[in-house]
N, C-alpha and C positions, 0 to 999 in steps of 0.2 A: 400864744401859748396858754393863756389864764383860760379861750374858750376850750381846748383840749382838757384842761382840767376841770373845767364844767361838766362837761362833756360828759367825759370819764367819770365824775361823780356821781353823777344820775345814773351810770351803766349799771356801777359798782353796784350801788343801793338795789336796785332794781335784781342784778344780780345776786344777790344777798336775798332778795324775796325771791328768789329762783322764778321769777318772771319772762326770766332770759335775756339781759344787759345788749345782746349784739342786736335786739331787735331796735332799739333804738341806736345804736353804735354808728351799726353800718349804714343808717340815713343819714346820722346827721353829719357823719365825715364827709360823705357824695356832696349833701344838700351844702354845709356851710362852710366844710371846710376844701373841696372839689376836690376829691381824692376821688381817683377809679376804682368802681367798682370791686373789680380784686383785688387791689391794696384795704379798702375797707376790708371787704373779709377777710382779708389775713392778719389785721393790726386788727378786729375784733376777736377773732380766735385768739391772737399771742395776749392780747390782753383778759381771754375768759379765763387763761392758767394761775395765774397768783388769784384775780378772784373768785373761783373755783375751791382752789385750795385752801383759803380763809374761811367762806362759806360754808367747806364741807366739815372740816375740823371744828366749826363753830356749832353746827346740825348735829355730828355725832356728840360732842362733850353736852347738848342738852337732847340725846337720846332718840335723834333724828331720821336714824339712819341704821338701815336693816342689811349689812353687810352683805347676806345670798344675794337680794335684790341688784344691791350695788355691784358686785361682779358678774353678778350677768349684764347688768347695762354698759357695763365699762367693756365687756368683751365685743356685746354687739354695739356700741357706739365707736369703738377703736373700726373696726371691720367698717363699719359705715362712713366715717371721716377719711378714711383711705380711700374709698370707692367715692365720694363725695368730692374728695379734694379734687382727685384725676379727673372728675368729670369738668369742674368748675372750670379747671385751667383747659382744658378742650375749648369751650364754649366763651361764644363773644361776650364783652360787659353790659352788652347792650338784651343781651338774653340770660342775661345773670340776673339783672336787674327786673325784670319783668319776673322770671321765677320768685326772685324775692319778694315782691310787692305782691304775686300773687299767694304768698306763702302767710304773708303778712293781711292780708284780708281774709283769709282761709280762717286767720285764724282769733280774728278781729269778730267773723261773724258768728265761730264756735263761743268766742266767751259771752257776746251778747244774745245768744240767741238759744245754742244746744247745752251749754257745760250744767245747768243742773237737770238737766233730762236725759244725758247721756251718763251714765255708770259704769267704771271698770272695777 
């Protein structure tokens, strides 16, 4: 249990830097702790909710947070987590897995490579 709470702390913080927590979540549940694939994603999602809602409450009371923006992302991320979920539970762990890691180098070689040459 003490390593889930390791774990979990490193997500949190990481989460808290809106780094994105599940990106290390759902390896290290597979890798150390042998949980399948969609159990990881699902105990990383139920766990991105309270630290979500820490985070976000923390961003806006120091002025973080540009409310249009935020509903429109929460309209189009609800629509996408819907259509995300159904797909996930369709598809084997074993091509879950590989999406992820490819998801995870995708974007592994964006921050080392394009994120100050790309501009939005």
């Amino acid at each position: 249990m003490l390593l889930v709470l390791i774990i979990g702390l490193a997500t949190g913080i990481l989460s808290g830097l809106a780094v994105g927590g599940g990106t290390l979540l759902v390896p290290a549940l597979v890798l150390f702790l042998g949980v399948g694939q969609h159990m990881a994603q699902g105990v990383s999602l139920a766990a991105f909710i309270p630290t979500a809602l820490v985070a976000v409450i923390t961003h806006y009371r120091h002025g973080n947070v540009r409310l249009d923006i935020a509903v429109a992302a929460v309209t189009g991320s609800v629509l996408g987590a819907v259509a995300g979920s159904l797909m996930a539970a369709e598809i084997s762990a074993d091509l879950l897995k590989k999406v992820f890691g490819v998801f995870l180098i995708i974007m592994g070689v964006y921050e080392f490579t394009l994120k100050d040459r790309v501009k939005i």
